[in-house]
PyMOL Python script that loads the backbone (N, CA, C, O; Angstrom):
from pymol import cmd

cmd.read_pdbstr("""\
ATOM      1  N   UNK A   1      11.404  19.102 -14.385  1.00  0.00           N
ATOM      2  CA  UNK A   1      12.249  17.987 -14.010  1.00  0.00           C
ATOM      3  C   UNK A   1      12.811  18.177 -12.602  1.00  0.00           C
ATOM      4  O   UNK A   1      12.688  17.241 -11.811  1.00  0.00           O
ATOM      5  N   UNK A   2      13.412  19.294 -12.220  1.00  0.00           N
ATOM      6  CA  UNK A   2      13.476  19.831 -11.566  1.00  0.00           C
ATOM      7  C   UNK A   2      12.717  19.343 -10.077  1.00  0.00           C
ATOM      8  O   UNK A   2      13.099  18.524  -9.242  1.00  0.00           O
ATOM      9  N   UNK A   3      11.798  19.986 -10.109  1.00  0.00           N
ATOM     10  CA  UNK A   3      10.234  19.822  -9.070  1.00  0.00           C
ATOM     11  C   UNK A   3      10.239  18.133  -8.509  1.00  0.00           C
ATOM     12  O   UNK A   3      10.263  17.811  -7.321  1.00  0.00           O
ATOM     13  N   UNK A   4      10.215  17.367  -9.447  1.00  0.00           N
ATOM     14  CA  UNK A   4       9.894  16.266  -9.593  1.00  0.00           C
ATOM     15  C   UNK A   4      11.060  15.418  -8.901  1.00  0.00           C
ATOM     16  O   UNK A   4      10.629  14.383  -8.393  1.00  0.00           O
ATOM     17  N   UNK A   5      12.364  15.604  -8.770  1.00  0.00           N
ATOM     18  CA  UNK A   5      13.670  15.637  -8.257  1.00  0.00           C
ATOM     19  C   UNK A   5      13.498  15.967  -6.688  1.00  0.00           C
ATOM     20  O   UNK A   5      13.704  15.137  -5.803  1.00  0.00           O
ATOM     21  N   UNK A   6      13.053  17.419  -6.451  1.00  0.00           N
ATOM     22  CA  UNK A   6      12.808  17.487  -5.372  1.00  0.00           C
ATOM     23  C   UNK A   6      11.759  17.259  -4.394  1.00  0.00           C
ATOM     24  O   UNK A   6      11.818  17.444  -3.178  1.00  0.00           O
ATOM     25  N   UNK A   7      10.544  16.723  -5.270  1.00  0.00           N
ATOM     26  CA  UNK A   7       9.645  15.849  -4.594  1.00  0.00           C
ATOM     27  C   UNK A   7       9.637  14.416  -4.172  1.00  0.00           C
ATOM     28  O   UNK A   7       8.884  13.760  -3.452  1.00  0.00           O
ATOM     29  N   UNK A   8      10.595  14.172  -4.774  1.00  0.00           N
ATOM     30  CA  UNK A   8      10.655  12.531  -4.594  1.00  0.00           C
ATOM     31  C   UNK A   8      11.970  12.482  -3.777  1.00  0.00           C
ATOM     32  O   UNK A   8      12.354  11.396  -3.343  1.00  0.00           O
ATOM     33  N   UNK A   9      12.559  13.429  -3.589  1.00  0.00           N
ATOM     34  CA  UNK A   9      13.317  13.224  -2.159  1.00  0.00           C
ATOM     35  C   UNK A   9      13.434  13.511  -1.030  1.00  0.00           C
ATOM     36  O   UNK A   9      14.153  13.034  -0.153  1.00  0.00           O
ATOM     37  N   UNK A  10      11.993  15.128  -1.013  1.00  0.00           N
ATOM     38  CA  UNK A  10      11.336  15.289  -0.137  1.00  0.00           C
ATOM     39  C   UNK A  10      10.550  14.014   0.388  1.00  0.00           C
ATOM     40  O   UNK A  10      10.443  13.716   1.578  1.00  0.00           O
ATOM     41  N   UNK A  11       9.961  13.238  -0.788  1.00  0.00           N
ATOM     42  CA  UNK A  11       9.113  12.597  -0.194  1.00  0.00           C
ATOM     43  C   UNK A  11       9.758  10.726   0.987  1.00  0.00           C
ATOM     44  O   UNK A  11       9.279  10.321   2.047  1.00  0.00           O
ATOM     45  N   UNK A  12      10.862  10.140   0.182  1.00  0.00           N
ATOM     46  CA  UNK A  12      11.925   9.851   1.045  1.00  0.00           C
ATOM     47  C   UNK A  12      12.144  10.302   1.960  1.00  0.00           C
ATOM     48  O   UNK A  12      11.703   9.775   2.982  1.00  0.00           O
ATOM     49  N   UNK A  13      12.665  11.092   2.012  1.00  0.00           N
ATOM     50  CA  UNK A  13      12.926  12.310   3.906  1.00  0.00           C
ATOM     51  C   UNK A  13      11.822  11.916   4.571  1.00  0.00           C
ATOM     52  O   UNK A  13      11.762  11.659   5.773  1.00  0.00           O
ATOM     53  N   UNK A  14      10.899  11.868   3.737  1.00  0.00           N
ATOM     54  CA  UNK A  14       9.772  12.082   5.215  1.00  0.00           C
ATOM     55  C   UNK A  14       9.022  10.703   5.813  1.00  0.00           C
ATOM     56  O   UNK A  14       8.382  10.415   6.824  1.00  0.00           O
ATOM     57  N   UNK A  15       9.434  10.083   4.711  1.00  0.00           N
ATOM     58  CA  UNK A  15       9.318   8.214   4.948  1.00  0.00           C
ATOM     59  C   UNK A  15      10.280   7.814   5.447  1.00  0.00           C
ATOM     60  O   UNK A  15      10.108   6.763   6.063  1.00  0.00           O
ATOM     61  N   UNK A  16      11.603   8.344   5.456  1.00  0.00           N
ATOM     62  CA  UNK A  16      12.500   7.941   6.685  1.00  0.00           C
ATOM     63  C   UNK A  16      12.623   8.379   8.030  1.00  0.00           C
ATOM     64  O   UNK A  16      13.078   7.850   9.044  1.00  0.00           O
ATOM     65  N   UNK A  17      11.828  10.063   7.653  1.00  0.00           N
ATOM     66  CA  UNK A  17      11.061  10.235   9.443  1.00  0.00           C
ATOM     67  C   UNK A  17      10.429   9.354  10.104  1.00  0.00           C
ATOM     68  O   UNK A  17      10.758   8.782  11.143  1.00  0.00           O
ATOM     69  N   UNK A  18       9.090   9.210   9.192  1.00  0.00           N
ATOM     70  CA  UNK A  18       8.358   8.321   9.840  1.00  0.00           C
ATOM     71  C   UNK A  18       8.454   6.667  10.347  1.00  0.00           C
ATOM     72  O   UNK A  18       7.647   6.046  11.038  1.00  0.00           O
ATOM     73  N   UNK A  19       9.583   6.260   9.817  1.00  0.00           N
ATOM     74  CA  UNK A  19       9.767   5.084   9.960  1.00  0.00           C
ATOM     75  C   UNK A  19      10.839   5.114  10.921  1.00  0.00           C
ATOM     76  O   UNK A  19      10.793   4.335  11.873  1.00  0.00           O
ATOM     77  N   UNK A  20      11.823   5.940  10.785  1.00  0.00           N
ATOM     78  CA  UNK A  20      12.492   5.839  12.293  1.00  0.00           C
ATOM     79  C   UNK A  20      12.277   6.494  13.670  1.00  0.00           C
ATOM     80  O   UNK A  20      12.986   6.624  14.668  1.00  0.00           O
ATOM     81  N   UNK A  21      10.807   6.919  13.277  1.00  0.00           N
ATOM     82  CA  UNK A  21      10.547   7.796  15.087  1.00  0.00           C
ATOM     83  C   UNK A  21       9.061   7.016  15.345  1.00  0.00           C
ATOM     84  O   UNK A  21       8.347   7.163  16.337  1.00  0.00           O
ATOM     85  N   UNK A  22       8.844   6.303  14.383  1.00  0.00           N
ATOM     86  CA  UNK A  22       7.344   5.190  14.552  1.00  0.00           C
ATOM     87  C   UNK A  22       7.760   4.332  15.736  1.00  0.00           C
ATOM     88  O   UNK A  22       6.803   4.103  16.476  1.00  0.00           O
ATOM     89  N   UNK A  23       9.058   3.717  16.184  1.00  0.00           N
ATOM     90  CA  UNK A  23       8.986   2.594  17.303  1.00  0.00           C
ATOM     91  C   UNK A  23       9.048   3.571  18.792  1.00  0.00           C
ATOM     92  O   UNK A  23       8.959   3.170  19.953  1.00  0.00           O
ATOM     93  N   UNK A  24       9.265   5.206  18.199  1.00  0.00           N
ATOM     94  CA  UNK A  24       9.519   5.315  19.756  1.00  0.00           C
ATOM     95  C   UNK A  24       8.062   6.347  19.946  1.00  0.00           C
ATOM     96  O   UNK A  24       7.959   6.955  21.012  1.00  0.00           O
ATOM     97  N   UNK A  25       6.953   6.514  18.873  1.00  0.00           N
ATOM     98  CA  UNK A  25       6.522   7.010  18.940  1.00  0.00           C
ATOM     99  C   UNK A  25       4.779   6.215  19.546  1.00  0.00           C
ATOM    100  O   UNK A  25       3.828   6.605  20.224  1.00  0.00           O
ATOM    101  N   UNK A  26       5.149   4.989  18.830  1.00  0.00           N
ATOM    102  CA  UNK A  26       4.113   3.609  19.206  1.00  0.00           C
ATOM    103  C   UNK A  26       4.853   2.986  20.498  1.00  0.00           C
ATOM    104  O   UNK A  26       4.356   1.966  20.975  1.00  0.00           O
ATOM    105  N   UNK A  27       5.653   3.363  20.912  1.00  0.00           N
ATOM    106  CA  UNK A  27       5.508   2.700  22.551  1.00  0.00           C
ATOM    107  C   UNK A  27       5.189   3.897  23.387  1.00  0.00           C
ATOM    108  O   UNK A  27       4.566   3.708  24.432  1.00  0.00           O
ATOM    109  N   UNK A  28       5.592   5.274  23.000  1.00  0.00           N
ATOM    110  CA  UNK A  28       4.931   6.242  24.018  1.00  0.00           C
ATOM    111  C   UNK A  28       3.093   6.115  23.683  1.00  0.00           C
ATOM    112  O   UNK A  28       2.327   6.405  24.602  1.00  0.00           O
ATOM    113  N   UNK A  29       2.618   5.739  22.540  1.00  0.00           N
ATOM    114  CA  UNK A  29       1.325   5.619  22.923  1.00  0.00           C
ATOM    115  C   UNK A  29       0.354   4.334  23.389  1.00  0.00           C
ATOM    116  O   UNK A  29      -0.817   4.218  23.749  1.00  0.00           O
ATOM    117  N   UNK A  30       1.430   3.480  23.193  1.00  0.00           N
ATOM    118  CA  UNK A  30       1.129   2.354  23.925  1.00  0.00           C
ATOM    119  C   UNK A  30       1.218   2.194  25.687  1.00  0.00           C
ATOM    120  O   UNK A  30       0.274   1.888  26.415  1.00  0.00           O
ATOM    121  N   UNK A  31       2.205   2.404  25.988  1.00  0.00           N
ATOM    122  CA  UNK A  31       2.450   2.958  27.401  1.00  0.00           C
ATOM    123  C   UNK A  31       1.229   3.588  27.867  1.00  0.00           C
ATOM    124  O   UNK A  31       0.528   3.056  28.727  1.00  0.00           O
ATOM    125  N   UNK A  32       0.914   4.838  27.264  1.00  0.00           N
ATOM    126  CA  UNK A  32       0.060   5.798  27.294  1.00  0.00           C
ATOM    127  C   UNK A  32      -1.298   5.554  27.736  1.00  0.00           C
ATOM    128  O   UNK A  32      -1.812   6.045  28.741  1.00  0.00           O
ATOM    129  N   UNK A  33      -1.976   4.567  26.712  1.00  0.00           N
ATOM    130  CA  UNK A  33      -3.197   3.762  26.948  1.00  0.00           C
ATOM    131  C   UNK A  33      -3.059   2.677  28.357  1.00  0.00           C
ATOM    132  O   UNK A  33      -3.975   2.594  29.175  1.00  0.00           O
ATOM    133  N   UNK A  34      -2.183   2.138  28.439  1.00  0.00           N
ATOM    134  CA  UNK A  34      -2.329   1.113  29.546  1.00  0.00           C
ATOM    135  C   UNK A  34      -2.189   2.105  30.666  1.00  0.00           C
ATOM    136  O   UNK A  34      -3.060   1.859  31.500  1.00  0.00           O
ATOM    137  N   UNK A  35      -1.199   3.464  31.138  1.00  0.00           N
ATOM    138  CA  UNK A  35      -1.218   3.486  31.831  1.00  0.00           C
ATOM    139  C   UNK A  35      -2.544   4.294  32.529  1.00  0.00           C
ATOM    140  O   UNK A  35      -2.825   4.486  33.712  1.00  0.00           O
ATOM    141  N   UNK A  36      -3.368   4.759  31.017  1.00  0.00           N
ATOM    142  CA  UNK A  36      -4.458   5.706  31.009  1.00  0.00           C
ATOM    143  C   UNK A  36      -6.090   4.575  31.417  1.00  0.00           C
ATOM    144  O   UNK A  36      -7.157   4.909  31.932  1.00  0.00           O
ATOM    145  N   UNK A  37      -5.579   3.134  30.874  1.00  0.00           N
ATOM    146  CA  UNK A  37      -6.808   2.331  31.346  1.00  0.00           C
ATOM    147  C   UNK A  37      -6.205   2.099  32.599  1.00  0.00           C
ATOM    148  O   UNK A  37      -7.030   2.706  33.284  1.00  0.00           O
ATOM    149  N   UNK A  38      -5.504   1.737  33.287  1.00  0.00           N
ATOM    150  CA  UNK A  38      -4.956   1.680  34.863  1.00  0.00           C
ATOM    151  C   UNK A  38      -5.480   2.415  35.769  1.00  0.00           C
ATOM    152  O   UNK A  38      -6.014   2.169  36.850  1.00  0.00           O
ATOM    153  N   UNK A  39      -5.131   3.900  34.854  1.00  0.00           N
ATOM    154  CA  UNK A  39      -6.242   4.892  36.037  1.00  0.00           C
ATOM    155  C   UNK A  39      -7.344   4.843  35.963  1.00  0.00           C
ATOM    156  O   UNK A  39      -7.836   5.348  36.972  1.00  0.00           O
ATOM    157  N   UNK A  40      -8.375   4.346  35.001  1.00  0.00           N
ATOM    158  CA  UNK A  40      -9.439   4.712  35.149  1.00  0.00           C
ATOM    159  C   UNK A  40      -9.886   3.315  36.117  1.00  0.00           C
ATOM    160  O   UNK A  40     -10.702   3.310  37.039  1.00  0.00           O
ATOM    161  N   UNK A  41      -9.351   2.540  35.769  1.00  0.00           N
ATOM    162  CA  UNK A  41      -9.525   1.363  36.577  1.00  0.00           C
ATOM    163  C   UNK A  41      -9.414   1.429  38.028  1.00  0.00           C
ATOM    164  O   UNK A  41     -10.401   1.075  38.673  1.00  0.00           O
ATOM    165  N   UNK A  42      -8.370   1.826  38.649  1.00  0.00           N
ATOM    166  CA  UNK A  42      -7.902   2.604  39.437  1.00  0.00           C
ATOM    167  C   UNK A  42      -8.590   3.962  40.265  1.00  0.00           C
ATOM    168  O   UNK A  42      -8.390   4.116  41.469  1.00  0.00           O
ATOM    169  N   UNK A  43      -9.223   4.687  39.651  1.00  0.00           N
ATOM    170  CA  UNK A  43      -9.933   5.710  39.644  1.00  0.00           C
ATOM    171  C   UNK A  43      -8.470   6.488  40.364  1.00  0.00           C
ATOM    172  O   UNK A  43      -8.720   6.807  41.526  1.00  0.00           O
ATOM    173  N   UNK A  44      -7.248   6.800  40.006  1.00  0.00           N
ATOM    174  CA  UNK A  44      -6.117   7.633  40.253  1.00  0.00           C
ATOM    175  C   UNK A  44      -5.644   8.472  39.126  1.00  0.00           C
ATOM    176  O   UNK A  44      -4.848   8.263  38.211  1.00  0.00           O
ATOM    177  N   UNK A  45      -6.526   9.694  39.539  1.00  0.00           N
ATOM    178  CA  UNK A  45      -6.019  10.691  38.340  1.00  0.00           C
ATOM    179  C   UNK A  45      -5.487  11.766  38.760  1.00  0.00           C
ATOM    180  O   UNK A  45      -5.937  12.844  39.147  1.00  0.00           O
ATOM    181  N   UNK A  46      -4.187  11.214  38.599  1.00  0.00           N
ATOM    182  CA  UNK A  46      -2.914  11.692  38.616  1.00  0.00           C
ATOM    183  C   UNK A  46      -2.365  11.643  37.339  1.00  0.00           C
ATOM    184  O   UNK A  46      -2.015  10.644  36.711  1.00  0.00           O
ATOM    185  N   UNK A  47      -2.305  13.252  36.888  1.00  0.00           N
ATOM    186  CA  UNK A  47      -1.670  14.057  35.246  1.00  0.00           C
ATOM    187  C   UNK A  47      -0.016  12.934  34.991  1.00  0.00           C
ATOM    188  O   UNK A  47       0.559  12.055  34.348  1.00  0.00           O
ATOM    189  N   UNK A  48       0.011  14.018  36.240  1.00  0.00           N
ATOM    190  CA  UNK A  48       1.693  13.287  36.070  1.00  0.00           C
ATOM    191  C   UNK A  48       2.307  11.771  35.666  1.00  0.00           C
ATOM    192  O   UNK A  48       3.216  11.575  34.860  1.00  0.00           O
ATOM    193  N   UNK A  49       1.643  10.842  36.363  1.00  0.00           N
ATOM    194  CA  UNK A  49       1.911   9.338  36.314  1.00  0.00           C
ATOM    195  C   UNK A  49       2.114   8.883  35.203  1.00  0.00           C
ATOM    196  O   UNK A  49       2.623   7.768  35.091  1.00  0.00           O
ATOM    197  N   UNK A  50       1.764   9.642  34.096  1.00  0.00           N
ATOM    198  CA  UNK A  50       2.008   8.941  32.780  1.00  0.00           C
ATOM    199  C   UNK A  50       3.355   9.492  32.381  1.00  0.00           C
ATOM    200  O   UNK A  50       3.832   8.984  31.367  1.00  0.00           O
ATOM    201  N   UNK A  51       4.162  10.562  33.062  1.00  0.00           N
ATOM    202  CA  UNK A  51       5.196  10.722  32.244  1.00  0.00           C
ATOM    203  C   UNK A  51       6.420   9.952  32.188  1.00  0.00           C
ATOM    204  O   UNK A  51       7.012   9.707  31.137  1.00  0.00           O
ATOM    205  N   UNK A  52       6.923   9.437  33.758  1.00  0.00           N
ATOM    206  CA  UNK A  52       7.658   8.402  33.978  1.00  0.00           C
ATOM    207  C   UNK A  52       7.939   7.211  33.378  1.00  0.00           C
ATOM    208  O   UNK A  52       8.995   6.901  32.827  1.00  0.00           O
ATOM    209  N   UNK A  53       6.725   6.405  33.536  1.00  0.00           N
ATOM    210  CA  UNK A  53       7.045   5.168  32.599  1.00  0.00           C
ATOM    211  C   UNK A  53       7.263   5.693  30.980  1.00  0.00           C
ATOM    212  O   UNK A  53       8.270   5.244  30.431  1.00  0.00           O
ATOM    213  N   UNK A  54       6.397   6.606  30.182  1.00  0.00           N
ATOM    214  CA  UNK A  54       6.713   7.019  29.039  1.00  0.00           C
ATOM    215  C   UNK A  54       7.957   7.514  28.947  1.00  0.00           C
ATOM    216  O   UNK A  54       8.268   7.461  27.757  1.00  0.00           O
ATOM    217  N   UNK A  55       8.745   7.925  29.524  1.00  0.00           N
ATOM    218  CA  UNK A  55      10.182   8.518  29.439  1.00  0.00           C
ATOM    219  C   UNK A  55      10.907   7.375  29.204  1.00  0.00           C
ATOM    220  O   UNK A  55      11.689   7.305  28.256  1.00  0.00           O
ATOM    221  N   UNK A  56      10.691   6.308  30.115  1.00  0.00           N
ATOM    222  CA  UNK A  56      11.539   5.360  30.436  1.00  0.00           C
ATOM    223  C   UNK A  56      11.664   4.076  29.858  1.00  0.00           C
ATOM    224  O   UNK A  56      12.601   3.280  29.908  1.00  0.00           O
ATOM    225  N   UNK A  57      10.212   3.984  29.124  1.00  0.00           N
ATOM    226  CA  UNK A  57       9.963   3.196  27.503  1.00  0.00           C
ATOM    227  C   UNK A  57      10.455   3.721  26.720  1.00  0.00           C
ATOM    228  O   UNK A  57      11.375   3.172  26.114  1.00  0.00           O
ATOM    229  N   UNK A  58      10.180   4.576  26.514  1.00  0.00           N
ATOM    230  CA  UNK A  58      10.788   5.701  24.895  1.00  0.00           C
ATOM    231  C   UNK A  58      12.212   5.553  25.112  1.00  0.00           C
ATOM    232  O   UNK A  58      12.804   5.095  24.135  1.00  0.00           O
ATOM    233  N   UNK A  59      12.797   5.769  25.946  1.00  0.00           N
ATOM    234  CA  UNK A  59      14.155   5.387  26.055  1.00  0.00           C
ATOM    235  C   UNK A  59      15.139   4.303  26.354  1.00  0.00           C
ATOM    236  O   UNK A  59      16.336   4.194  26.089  1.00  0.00           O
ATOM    237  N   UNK A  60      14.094   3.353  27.126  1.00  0.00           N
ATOM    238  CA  UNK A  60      14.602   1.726  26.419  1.00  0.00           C
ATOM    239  C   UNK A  60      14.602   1.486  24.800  1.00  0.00           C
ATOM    240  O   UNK A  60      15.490   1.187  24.001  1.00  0.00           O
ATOM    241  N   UNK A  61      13.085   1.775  24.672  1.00  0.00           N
ATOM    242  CA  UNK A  61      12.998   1.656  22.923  1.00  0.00           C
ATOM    243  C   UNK A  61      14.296   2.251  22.125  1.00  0.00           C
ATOM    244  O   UNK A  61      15.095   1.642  21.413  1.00  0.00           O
ATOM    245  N   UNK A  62      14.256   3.415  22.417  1.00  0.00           N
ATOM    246  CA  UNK A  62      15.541   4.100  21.966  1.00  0.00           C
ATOM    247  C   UNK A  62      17.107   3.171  22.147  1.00  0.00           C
ATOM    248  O   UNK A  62      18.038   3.196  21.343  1.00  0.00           O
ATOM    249  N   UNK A  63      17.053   2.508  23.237  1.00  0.00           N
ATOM    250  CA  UNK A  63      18.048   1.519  23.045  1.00  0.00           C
ATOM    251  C   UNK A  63      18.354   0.292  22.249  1.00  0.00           C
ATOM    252  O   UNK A  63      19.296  -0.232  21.655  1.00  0.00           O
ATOM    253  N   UNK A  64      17.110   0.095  22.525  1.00  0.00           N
ATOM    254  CA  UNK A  64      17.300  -1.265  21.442  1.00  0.00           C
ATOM    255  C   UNK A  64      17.093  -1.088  20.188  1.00  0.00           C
ATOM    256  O   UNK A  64      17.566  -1.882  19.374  1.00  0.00           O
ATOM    257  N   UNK A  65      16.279   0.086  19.766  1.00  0.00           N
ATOM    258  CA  UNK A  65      16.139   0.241  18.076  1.00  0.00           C
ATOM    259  C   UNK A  65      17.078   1.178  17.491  1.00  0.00           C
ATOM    260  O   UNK A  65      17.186   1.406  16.286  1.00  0.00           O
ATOM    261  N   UNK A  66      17.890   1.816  18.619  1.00  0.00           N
ATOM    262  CA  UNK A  66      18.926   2.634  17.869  1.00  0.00           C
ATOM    263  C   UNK A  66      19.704   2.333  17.473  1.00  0.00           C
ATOM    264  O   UNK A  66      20.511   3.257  17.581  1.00  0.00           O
ATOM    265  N   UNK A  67      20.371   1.116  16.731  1.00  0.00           N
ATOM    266  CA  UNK A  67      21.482   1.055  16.104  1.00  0.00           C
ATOM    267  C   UNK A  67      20.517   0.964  14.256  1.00  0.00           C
ATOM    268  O   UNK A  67      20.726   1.582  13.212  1.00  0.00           O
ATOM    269  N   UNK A  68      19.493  -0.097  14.628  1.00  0.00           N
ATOM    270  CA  UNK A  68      18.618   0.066  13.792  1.00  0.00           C
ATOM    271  C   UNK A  68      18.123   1.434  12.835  1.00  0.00           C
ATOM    272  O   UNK A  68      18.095   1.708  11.636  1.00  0.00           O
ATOM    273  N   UNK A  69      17.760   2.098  14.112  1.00  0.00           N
ATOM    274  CA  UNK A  69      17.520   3.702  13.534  1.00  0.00           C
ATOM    275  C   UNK A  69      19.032   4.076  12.672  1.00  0.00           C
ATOM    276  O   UNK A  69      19.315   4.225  11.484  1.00  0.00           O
ATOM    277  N   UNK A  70      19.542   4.113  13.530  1.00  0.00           N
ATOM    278  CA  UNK A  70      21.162   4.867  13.290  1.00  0.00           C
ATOM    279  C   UNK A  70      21.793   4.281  11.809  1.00  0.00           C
ATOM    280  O   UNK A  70      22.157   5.045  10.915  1.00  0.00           O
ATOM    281  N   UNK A  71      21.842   3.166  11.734  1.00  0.00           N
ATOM    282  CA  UNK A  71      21.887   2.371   9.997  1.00  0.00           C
ATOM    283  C   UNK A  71      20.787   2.879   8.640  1.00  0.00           C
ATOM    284  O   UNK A  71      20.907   2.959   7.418  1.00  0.00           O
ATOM    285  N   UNK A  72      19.967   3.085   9.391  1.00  0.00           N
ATOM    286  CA  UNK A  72      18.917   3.359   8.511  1.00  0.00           C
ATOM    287  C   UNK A  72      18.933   4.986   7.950  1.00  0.00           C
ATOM    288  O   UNK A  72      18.662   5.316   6.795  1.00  0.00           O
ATOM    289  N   UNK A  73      19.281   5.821   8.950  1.00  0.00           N
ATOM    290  CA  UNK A  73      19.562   7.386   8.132  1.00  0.00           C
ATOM    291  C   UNK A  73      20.960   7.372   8.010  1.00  0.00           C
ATOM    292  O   UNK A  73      21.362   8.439   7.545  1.00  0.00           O
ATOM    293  N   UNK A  74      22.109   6.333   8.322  1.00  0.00           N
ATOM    294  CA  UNK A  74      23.546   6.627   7.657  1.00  0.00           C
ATOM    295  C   UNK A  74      23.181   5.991   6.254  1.00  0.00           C
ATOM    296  O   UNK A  74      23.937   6.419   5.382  1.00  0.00           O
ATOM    297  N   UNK A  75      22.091   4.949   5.712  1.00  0.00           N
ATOM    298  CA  UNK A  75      22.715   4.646   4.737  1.00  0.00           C
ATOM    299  C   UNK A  75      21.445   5.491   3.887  1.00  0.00           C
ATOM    300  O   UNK A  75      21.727   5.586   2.693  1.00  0.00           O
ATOM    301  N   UNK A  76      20.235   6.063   4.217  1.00  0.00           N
ATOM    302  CA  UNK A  76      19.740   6.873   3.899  1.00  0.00           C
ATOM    303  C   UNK A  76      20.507   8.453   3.422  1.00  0.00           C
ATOM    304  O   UNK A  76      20.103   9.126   2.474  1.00  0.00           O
ATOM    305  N   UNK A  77      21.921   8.910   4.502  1.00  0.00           N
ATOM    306  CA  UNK A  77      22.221   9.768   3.939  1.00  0.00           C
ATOM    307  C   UNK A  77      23.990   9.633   2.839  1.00  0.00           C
ATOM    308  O   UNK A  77      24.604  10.543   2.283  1.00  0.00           O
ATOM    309  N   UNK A  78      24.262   8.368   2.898  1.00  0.00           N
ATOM    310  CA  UNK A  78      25.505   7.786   1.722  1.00  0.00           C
ATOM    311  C   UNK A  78      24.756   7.489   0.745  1.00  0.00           C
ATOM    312  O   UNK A  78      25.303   7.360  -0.350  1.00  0.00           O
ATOM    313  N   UNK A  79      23.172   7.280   0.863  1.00  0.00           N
ATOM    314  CA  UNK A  79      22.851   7.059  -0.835  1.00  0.00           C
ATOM    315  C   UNK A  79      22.520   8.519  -1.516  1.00  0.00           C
ATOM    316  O   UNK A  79      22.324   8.820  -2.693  1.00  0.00           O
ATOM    317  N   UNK A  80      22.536   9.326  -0.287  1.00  0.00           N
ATOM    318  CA  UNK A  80      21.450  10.664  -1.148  1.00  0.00           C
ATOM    319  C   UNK A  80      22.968  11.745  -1.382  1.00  0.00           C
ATOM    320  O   UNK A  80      23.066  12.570  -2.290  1.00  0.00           O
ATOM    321  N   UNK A  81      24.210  11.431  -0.157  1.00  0.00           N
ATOM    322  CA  UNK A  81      25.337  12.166  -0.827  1.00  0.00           C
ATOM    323  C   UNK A  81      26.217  11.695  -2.215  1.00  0.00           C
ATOM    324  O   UNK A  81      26.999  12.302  -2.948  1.00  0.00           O
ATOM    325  N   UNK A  82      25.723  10.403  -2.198  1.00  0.00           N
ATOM    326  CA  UNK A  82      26.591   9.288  -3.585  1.00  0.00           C
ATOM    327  C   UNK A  82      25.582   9.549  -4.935  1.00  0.00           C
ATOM    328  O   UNK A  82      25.966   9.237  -6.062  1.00  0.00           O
ATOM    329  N   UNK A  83      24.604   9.996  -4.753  1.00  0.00           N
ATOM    330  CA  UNK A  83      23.619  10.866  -5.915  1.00  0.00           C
ATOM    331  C   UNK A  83      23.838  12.111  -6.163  1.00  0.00           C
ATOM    332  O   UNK A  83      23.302  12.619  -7.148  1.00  0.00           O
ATOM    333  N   UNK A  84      24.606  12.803  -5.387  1.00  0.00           N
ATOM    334  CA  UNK A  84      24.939  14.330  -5.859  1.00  0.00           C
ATOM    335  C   UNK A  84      25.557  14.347  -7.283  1.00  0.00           C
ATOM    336  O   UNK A  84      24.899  14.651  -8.278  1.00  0.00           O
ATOM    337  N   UNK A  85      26.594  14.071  -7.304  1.00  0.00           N
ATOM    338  CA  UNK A  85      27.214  14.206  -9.104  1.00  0.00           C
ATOM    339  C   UNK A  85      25.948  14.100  -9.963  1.00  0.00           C
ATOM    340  O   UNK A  85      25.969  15.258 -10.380  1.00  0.00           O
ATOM    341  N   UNK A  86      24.891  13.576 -10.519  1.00  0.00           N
ATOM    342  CA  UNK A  86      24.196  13.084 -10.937  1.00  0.00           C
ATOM    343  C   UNK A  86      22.871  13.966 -10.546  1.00  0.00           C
ATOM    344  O   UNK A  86      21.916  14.263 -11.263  1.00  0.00           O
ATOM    345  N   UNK A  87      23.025  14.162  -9.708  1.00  0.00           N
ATOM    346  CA  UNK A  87      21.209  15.250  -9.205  1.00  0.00           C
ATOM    347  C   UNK A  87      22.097  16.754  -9.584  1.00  0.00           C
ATOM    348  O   UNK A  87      21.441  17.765  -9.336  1.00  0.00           O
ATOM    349  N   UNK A  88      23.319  16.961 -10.077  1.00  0.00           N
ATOM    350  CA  UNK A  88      23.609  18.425 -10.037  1.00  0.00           C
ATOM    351  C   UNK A  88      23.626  18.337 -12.253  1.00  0.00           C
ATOM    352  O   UNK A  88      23.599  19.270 -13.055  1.00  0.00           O
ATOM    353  N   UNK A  89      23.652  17.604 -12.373  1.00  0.00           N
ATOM    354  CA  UNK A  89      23.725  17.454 -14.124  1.00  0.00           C
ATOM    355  C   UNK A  89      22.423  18.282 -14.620  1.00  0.00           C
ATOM    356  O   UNK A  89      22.172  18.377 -15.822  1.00  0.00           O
TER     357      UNK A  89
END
""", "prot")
cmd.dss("prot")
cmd.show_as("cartoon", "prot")
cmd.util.cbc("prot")
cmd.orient("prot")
């Protein structure tokens, strides 16, 4: 019973990883590709050029989806501390 308790809230945890680092993780690879077909288009291969704009997406993104994010693991972690009485039985 046990096991089964802690798999299914392992497995939560890790669906709330993935769902709150998916918007900043799909615009760094979105970024990524355009700025990677640019160069080839371009023929400018330059390593570096991709890190800038990716910094600077990922961290717009981070602006606008963080309150989003931020709601989503507070109420992710008031449902999993408001289950303690009950997961310790």
């Amino acid at each position: 019973m046990y096991t089964d308790l802690v798999l299914n809230i392992s497995s939560e945890a890790l669906k709330m990883i993935l769902m709150v680092s998916m918007p900043m993780l799909l615009t760094g690879l979105l970024i990524g590709v355009l700025i990677s077909i640019i160069q080839v288009i371009t023929q400018i291969q330059e390593m570096t050029l991709t890190f800038v704009p990716k910094i600077i997406a990922v961290f717009i993104t981070i602006m606008i989806c963080g309150p989003w994010m931020l709601r989503k693991l507070i109420d992710f972690t008031t449902t999993l501390i408001s289950e303690i009485p009950t997961l310790v039985r």
